[in-house]
VEXDREN-2710 file (C-alpha; in Angstrom, 1 decimal):
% VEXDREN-2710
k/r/px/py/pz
1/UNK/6.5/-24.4/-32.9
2/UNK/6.1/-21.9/-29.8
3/UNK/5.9/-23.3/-26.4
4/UNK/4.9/-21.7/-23.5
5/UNK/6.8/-21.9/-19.9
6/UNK/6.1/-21.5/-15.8
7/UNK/9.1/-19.4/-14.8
8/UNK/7.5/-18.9/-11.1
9/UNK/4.2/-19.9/-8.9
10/UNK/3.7/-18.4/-5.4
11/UNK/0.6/-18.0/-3.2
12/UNK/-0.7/-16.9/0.0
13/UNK/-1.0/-19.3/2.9
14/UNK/-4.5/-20.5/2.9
15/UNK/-6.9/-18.2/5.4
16/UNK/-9.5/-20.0/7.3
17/UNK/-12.9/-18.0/7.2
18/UNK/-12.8/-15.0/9.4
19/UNK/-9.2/-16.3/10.4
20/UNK/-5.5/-14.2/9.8
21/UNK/-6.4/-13.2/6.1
22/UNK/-10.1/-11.7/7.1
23/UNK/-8.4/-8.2/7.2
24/UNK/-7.1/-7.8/4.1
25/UNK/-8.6/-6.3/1.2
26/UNK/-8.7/-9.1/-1.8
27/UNK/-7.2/-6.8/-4.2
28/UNK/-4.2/-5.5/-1.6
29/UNK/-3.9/-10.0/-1.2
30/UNK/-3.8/-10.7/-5.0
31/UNK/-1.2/-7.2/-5.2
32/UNK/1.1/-9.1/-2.7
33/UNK/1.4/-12.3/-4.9
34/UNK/1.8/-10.2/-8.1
35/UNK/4.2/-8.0/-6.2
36/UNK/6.2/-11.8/-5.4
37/UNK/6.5/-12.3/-8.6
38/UNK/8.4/-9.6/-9.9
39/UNK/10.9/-10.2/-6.5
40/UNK/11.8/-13.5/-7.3
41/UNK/12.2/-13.1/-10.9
42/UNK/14.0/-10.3/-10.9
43/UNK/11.5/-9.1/-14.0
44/UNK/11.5/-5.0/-15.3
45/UNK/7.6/-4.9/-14.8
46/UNK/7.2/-2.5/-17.4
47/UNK/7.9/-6.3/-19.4
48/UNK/4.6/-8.1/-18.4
49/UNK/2.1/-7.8/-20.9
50/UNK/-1.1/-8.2/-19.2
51/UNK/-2.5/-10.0/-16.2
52/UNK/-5.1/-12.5/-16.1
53/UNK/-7.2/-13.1/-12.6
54/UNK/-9.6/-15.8/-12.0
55/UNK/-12.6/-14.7/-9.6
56/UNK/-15.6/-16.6/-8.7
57/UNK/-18.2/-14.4/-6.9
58/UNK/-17.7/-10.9/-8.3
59/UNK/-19.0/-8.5/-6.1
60/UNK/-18.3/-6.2/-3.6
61/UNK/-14.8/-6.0/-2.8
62/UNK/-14.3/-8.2/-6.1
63/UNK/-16.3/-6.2/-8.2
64/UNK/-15.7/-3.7/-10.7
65/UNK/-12.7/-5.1/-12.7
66/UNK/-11.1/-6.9/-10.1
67/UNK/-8.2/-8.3/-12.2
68/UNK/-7.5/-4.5/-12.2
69/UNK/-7.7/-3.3/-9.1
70/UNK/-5.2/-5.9/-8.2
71/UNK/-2.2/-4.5/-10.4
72/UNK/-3.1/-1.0/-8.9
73/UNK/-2.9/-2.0/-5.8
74/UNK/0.8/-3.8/-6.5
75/UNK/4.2/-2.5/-7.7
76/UNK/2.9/-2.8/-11.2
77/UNK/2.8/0.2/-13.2
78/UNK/-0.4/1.3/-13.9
79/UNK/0.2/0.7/-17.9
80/UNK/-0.2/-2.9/-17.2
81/UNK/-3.6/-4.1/-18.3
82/UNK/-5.8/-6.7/-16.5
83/UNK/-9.1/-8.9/-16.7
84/UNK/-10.7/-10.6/-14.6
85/UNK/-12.4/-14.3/-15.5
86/UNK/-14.8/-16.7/-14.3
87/UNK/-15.2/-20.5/-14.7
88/UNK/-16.0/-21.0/-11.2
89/UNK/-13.9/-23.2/-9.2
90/UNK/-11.2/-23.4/-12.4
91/UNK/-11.3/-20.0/-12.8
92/UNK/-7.4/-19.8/-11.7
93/UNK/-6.4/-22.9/-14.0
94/UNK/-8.6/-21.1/-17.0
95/UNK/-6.2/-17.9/-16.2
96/UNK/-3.4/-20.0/-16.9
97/UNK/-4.7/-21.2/-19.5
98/UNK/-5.8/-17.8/-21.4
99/UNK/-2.0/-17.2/-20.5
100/UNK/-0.7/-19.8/-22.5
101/UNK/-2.9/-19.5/-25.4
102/UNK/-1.5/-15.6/-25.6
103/UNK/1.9/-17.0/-25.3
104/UNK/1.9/-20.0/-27.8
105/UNK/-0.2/-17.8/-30.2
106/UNK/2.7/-15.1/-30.1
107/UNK/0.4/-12.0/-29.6
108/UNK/2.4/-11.4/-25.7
109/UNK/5.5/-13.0/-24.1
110/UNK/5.4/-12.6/-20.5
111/UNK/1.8/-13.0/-18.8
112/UNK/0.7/-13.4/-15.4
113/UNK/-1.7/-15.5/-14.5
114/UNK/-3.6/-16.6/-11.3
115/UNK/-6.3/-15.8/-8.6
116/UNK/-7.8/-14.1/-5.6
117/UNK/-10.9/-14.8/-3.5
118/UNK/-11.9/-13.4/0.1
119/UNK/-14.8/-15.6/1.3
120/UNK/-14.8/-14.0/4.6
121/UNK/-15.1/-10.3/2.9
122/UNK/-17.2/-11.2/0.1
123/UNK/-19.0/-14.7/0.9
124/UNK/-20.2/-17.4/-1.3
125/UNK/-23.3/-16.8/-3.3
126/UNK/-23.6/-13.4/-2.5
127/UNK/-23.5/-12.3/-6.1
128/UNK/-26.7/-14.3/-6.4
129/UNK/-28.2/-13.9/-2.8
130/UNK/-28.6/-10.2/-2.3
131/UNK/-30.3/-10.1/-6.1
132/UNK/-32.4/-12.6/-4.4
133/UNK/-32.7/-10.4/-1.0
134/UNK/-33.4/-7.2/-3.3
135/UNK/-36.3/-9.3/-5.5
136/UNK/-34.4/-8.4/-8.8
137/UNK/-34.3/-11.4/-10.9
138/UNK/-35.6/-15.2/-10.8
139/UNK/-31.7/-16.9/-10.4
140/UNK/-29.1/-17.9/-12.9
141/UNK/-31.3/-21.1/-14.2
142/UNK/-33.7/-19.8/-16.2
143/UNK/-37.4/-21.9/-16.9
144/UNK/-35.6/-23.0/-20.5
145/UNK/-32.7/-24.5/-18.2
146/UNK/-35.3/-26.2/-15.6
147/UNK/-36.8/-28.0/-18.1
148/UNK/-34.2/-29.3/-20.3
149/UNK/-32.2/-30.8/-16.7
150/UNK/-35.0/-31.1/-14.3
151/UNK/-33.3/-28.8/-11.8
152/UNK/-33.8/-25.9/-10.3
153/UNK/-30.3/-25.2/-9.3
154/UNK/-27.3/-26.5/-10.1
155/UNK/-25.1/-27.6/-6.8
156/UNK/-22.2/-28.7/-6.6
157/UNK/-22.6/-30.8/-3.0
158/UNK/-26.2/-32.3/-4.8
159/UNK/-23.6/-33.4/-7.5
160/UNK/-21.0/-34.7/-4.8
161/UNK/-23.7/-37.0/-3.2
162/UNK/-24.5/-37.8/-6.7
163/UNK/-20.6/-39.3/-7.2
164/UNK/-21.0/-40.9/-3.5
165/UNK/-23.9/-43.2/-4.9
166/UNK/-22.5/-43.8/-8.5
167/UNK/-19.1/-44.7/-6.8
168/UNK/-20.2/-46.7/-3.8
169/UNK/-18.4/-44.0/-1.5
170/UNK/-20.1/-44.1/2.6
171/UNK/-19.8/-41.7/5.2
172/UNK/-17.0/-43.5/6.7
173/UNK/-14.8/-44.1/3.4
174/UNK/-15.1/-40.3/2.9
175/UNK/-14.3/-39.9/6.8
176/UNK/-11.1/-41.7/6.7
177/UNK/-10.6/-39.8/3.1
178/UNK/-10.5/-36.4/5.3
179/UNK/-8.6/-37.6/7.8
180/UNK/-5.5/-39.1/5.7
181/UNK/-5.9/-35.7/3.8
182/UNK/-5.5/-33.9/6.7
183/UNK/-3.0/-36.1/8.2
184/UNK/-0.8/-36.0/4.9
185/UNK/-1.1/-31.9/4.7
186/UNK/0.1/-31.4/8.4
187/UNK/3.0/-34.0/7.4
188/UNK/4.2/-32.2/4.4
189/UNK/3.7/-28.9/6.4
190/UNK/5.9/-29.7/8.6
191/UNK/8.6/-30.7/6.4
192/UNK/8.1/-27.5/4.8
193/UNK/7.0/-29.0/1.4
194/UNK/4.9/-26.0/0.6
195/UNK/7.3/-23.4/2.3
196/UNK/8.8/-22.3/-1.2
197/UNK/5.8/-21.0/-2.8
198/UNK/4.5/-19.4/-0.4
199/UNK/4.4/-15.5/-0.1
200/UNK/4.3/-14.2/3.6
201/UNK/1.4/-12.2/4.4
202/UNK/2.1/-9.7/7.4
203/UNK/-1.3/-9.8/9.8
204/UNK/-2.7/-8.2/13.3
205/UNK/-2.3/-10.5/16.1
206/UNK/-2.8/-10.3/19.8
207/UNK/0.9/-10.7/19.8
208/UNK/1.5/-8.4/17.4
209/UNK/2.5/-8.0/13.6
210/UNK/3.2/-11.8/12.1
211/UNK/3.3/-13.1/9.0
212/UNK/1.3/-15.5/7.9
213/UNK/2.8/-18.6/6.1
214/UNK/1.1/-21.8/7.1
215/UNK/-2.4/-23.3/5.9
216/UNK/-5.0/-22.2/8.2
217/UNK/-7.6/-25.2/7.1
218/UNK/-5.4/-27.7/7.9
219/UNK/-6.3/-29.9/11.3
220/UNK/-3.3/-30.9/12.9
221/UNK/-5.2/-32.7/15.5
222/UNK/-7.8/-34.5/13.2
223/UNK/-9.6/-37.4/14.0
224/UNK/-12.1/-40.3/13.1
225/UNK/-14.1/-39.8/15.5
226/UNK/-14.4/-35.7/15.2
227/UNK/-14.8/-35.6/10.9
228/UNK/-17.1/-38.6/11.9
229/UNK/-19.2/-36.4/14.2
230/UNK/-19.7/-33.4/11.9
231/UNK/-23.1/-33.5/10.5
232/UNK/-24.1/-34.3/7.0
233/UNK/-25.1/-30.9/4.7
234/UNK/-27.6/-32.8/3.6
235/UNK/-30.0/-35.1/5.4
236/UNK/-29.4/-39.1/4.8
237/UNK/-26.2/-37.7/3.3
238/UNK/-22.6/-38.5/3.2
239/UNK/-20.9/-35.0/2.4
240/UNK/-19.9/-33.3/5.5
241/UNK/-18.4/-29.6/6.1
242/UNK/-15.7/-31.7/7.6
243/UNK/-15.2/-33.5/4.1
244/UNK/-15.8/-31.0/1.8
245/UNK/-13.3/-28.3/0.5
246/UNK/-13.1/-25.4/3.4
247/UNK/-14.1/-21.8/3.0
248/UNK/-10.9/-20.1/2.2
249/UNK/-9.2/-16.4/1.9
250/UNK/-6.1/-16.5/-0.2
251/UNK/-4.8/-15.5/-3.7
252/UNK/-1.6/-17.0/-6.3
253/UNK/-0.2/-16.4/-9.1
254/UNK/2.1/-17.6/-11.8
255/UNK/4.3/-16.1/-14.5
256/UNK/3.8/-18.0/-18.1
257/UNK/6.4/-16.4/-20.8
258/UNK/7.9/-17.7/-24.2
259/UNK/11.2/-19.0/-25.7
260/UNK/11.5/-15.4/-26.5
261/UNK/11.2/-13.5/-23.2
262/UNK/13.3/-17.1/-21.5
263/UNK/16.3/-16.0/-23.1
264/UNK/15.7/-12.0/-23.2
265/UNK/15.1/-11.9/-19.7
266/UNK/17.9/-14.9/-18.4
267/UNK/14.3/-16.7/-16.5
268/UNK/14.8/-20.4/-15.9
269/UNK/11.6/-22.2/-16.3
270/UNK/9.9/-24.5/-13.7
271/UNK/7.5/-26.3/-16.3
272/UNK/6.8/-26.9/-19.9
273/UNK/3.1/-26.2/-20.6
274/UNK/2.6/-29.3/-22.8
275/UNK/-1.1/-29.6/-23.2
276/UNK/-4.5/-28.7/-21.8
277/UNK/-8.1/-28.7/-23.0
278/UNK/-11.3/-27.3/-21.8
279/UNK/-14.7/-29.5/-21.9
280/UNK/-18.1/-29.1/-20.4
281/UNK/-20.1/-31.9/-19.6
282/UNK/-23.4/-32.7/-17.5
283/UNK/-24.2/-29.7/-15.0
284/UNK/-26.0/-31.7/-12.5
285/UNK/-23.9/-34.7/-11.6
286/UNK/-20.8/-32.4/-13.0
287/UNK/-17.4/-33.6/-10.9
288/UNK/-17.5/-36.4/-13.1
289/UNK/-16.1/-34.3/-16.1
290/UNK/-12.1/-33.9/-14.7
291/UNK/-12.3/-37.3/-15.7
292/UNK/-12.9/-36.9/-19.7
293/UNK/-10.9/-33.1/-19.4
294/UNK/-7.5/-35.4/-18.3
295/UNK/-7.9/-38.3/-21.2
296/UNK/-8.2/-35.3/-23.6
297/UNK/-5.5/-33.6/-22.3
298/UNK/-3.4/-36.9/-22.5
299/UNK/-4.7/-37.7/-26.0
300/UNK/-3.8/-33.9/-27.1
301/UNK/0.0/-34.7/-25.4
302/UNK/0.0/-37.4/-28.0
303/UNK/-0.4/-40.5/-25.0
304/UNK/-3.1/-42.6/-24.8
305/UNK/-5.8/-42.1/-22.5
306/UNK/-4.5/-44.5/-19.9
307/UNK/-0.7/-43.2/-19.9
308/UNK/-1.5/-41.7/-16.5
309/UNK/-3.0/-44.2/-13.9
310/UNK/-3.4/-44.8/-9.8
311/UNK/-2.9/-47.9/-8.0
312/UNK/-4.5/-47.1/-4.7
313/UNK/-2.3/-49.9/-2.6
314/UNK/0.3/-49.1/0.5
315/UNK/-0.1/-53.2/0.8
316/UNK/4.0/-54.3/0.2
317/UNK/2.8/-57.6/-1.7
318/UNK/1.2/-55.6/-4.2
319/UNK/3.8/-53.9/-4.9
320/UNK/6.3/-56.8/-4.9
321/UNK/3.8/-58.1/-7.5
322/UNK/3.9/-54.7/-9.2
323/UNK/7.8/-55.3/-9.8
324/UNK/8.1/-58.1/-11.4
325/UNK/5.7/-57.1/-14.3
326/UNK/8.8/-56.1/-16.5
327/UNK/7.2/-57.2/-20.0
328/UNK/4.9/-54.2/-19.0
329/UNK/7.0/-51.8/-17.2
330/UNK/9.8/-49.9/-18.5
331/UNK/11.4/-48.2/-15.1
332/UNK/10.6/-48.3/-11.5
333/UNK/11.2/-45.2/-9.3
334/UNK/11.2/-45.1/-5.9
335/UNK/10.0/-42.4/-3.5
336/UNK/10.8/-43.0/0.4
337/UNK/13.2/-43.8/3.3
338/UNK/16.6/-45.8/2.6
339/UNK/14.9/-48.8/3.8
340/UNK/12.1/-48.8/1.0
341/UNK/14.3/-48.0/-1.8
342/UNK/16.2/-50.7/-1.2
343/UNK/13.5/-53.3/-0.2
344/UNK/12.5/-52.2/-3.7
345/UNK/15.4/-52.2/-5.3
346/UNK/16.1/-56.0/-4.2
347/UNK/13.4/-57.5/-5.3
348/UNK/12.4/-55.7/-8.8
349/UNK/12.8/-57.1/-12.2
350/UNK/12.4/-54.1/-13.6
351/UNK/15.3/-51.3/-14.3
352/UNK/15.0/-49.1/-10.7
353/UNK/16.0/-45.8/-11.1
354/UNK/16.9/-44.8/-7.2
355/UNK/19.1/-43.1/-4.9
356/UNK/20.8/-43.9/-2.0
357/UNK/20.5/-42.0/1.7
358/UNK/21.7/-38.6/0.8
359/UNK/24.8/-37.9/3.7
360/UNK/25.9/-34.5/2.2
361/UNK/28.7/-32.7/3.8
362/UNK/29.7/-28.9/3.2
363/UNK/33.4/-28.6/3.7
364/UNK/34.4/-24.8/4.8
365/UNK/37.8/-24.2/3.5
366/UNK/40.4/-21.6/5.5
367/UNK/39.7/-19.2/2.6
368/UNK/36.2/-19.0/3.0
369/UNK/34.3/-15.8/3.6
370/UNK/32.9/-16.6/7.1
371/UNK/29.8/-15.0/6.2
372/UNK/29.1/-16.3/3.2
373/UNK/29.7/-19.9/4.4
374/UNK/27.2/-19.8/7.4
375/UNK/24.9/-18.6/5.5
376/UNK/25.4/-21.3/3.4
377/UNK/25.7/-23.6/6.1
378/UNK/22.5/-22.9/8.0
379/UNK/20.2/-22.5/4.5
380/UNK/21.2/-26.5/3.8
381/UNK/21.0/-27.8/7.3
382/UNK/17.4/-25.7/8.4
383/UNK/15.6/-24.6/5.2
384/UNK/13.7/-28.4/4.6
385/UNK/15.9/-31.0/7.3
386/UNK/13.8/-34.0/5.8
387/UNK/15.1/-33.9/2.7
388/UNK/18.0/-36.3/1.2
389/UNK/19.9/-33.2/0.0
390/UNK/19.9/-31.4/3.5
391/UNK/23.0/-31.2/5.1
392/UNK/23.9/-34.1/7.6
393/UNK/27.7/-33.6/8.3
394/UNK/29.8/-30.2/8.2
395/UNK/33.9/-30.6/7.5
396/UNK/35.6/-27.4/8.9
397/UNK/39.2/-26.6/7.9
398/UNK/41.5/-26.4/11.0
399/UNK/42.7/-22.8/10.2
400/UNK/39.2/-21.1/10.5
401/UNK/37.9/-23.4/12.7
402/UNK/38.8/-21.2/16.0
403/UNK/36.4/-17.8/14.3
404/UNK/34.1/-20.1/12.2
405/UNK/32.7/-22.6/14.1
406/UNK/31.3/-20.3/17.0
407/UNK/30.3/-18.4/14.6
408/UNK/27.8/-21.1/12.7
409/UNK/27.0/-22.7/16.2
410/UNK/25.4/-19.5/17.7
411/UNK/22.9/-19.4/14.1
412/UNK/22.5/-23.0/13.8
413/UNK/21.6/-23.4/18.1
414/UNK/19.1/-20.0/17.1
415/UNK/17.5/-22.3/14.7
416/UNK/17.1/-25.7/17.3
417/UNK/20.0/-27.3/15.6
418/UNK/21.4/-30.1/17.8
419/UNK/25.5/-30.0/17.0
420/UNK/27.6/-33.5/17.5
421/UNK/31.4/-32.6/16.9
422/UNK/34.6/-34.2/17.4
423/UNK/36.7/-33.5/20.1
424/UNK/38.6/-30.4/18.1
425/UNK/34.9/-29.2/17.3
426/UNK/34.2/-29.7/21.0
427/UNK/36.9/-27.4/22.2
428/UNK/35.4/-24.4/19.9
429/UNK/31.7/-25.4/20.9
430/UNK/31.4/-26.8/24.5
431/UNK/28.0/-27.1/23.8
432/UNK/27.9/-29.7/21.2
433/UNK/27.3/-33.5/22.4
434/UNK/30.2/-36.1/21.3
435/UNK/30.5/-37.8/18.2
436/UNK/30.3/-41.2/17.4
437/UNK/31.9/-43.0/14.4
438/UNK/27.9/-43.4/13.5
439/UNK/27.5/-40.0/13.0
440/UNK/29.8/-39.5/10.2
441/UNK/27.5/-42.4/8.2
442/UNK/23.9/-40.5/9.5
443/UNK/21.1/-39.5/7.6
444/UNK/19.7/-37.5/10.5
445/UNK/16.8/-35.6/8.5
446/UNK/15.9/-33.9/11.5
447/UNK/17.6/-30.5/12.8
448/UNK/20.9/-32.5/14.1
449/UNK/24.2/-31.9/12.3
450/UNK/27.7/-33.4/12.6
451/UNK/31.0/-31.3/12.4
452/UNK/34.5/-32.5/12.4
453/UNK/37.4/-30.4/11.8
454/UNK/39.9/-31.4/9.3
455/UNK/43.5/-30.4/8.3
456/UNK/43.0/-29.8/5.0
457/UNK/41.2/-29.9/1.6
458/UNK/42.7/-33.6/1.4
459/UNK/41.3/-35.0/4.6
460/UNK/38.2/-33.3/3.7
461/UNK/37.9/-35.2/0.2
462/UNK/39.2/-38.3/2.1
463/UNK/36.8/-37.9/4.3
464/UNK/33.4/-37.5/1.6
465/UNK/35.6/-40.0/-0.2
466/UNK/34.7/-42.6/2.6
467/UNK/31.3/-41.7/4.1
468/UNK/29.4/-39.3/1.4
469/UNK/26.9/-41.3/-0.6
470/UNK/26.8/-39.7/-3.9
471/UNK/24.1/-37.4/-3.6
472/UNK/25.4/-33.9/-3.3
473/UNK/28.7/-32.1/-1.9
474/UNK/29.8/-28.5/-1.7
475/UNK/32.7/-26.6/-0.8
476/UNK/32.7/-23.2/0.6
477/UNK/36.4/-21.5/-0.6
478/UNK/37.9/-18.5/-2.0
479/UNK/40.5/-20.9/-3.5
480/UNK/40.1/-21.3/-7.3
481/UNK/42.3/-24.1/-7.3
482/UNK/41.0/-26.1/-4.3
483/UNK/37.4/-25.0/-6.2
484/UNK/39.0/-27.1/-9.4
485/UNK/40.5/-29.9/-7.2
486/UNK/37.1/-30.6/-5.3
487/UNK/34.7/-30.4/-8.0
488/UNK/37.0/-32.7/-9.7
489/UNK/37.7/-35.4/-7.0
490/UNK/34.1/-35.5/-5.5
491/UNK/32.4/-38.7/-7.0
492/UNK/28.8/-37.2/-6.2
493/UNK/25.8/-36.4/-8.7
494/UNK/26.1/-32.8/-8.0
495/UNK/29.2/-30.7/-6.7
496/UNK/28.8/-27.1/-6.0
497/UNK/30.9/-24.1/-5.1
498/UNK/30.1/-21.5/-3.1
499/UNK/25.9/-22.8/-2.8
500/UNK/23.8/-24.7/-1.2
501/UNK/23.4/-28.2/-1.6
502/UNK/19.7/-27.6/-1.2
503/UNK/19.9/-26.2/-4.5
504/UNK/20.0/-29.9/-6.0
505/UNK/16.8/-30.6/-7.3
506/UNK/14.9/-30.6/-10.5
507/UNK/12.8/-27.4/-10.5
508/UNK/15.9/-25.8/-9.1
509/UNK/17.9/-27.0/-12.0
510/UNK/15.0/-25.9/-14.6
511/UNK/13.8/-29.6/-15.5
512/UNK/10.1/-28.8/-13.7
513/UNK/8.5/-31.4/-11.7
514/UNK/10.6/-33.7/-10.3
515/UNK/10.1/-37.6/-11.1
516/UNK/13.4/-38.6/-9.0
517/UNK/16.8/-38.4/-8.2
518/UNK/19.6/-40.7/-8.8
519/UNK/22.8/-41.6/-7.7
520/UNK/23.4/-44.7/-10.0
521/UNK/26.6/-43.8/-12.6
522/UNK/25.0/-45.0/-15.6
523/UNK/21.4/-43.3/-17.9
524/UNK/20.3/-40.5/-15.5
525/UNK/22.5/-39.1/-12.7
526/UNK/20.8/-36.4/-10.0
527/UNK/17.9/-35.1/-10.1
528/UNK/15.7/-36.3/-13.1
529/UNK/13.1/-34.6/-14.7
530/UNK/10.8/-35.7/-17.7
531/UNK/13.2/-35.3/-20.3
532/UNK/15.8/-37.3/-18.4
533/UNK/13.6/-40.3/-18.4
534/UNK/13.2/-40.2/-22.0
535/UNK/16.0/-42.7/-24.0
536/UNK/17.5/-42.0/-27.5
537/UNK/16.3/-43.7/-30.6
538/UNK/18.8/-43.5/-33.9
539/UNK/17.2/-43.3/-37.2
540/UNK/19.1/-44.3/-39.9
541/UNK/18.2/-43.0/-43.6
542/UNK/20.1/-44.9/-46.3
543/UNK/20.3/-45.4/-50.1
544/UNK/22.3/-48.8/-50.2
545/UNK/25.2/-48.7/-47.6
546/UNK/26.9/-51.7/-45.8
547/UNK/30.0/-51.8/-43.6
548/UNK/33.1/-53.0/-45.6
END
């Protein structure tokens, strides 16, 4: 049967109205993604078989076969075709769905898929409103459509309050909805959660040329009492501006291939497309329908409709309640601090599938290409310092210490690295702060590394040997033997050579969306993906046979 793959996703950073994005051309924004694409794949794109672009209001600047436009004004060849869709607000997700439906049928192997809107350039309802302006036209809802709904317009805020009063949801659950929202964006911002798929956007400033690479819409200083003052949109209403969905400049993308162009091509894929459905429901309440559209999607997957479930709680006796349901639960995965994976992990009766703190070292062997390694070096220490496969301690051999170490200091101090060395490190960088024997156990997650010098590849394995926690360890050598002897010696999930221990993690590894990571020895060890979680079930066909 042909299945159909996400090799790559990037996007623009989200452009508040009239904000960084306002003076770029929608097409030219929707070229750059496309153009980010082919980059990070690597692809010939005389290979991509068409591109599929989902627009909501179609005019002006998005007029005139946007879709189109968009590969002419990118580093496609102008033998690519293009279309342009819309299903209003899904209009992306029903690209990516036309992509896979070429893909599984077998008609094209390599599609791109996404979207583009510029609702400073080309505002909302303007495809409608200057009809309106013009007198051409009574409106989209024809008198046939009126009567059968009662409506003269379908809205989507109308349809929001609408789910308010079904729901029981008040201006201040909504509020505090918002602010958590915003609280939890500016959190994962920060930790650079979304740093990977974005694609940076060069734009005018008073300072000059930047690029643009963090979400505009996001309010880093959010409060109650500011969402809370926003007036509702309508009156005796709930729905704020400060509640609802903001008016955004921006455009993605996303390249769906086959089995086929997988191996033709050497892509590894993020995701399996496994299922997806399209339904249509009541147009005047309408955000009710996601609802049906997931149970279908689950059903189509071949799992029942409530495989996929939320427990709303952060309340630690529900979840202590939660873990010892093990006639109902199969496996427990924890996501969180040290401290909460094992809080969990003591008290569950269920199998947990967890990981320790991750205390990964990078040990720079005398044979190492100096370059090479701080490259290395600073991309696992800076690139996401939150993370439990950042780097937390460095081990540098004794021979290249003298050219290496000021070397990485000067790159890592450019990036607001805080160093803590031992007195041989010291020596090299005066500038580094002590060590205690804490450090060497530390999971810092913040930009603070620890460096020691070692004599050799021996005190460096003693040295993992005693502190590392299983997560992920690297060498940096020339060595092929040292290479053999460390990737052999290491008791870690993941040993690498020559990379960055950033690198460990599920999409990274092509297992798509990460459930967890483990550093137990038994089942599932590293990063885990869905079809890690799965267990093996023999079947045994026979006609008569016993064991003698």
């Amino acid at each position: 049967m042909a299945e159909a793959f996400i090799v790559e996703a990037v996007r623009t950073a989200g452009g508040r109205r009239n904000g960084r994005l306002a003076g770029w051309h929608p097409a030219d924004l929707a070229g750059e993604v496309l153009n980010a694409l082919l980059h990070r794949t690597g692809l010939d794109p005389q290979a991509i078989d068409d591109v599929i672009l989902g627009c909501v209001t179609q005019a002006g600047e998005q007029s005139f076969a946007f879709a189109r436009n968009a590969v002419l004004a990118s580093g496609l060849p102008e033998s690519v075709p293009a279309v342009t869709i819309d299903r209003q607000c899904g209009s992306s997700q029903q690209a990516v769905q036309f992509a896979a439906q070429a893909v599984l049928s077998g008609t094209q192997d390599i599609v791109i898929a996404g979207g583009a809107e510029s609702m400073t350039r080309v505002p909302m309802f303007t495809n409608l409103s200057l009809h309106q302006k013009a007198g051409l036209g009574v409106g989209p809802v024809s008198e046939r459509i009126a009567a059968r709904y009662g409506v003269k317009e379908f809205s989507q805020f109308k349809g929001a309050e609408m789910i308010a009063r079904k729901y029981g949801f008040d201006r201040e659950m909504l509020d505090r909805y918002a602010l958590r929202s915003h609280r939890r964006a500016a959190t994962a911002t920060r930790a650079g959660a979304f740093a990977r798929e974005i694609v940076p956007i060069p734009v005018e400033t008073a300072g000059g040329v930047v690029d643009h690479v963090q979400d505009e819409g996001i309010r880093y200083d959010a409060s109650l009492e500011s969402i809370g003052s926003v007036k509702p949109l309508q009156e005796g209403g709930v729905i704020s501006a400060a509640t609802a969905s903001q008016i955004c400049d921006g455009a993605s993308a996303a390249l769906i291939v086959s089995e086929r162009a997988l191996a033709t091509h050497n892509l590894t894929p993020l995701a399996r497309i496994q299922s997806f459905v399209v339904t249509g429901g009541d147009p005047v309440i309408m955000l009710e329908e996601p609802i049906r559209a997931t149970q279908r999607a689950l059903e189509k997957a071949g799992g029942p409709a409530e495989a996929l479930q939320l427990v709303e709680t952060t309340d630690r006796a529900a979840v202590a309640a939660m873990l010892e349901l093990d006639g109902l639960l199969d496996l427990v995965i924890p996501r969180g601090g040290a401290d909460f994976v094992r809080w969990v992990a003591e008290r569950s009766r269920v199998p947990v599938l967890k990981h320790d703190k991750g205390v990964v070292h990078v040990f720079v062997d005398a044979t190492a290409n100096p370059a090479m390694a701080a490259q290395i070096v600073v991309n696992a220490k800076v690139q996401r310092p939150s993370v439990c496969n950042a780097l937390e301690t460095l081990l540098v051999h004794r021979a290249i210490a003298p050219t290496f170490l000021p070397l990485v200091a000067r790159l890592l101090a450019d990036a607001g690295v805080e160093l803590r060395g031992c007195p041989a490190t010291r020596v090299l960088v005066p500038a580094a702060r002590p060590a205690t024997d804490a450090d060497w156990d530390a999971e810092y997650l913040d930009l603070i590394l620890a460096v020691r010098v070692v004599d050799d590849l021996a005190a460096a394995l003693a040295h993992i040997h005693r502190h590392g926690t299983g997560l992920a360890e690297a060498i940096v050598t020339e060595d092929l033997g040292h290479a053999r002897r460390f990737t052999r010696e290491v008791d870690a999930a993941a040993v690498l050579v020559n990379a960055s221990p950033r690198l460990v993690d599920g999409g990274q590894f092509g297992m798509g969306a990460e459930m967890g990571i483990s550093t137990s020895r038994v089942h599932a060890r590293g990063p885990v993906g869905a079809r890690e979680l799965t267990t093996t079930k023999f079947v045994v066909l026979g006609d008569g046979q016993v064991r003698d």
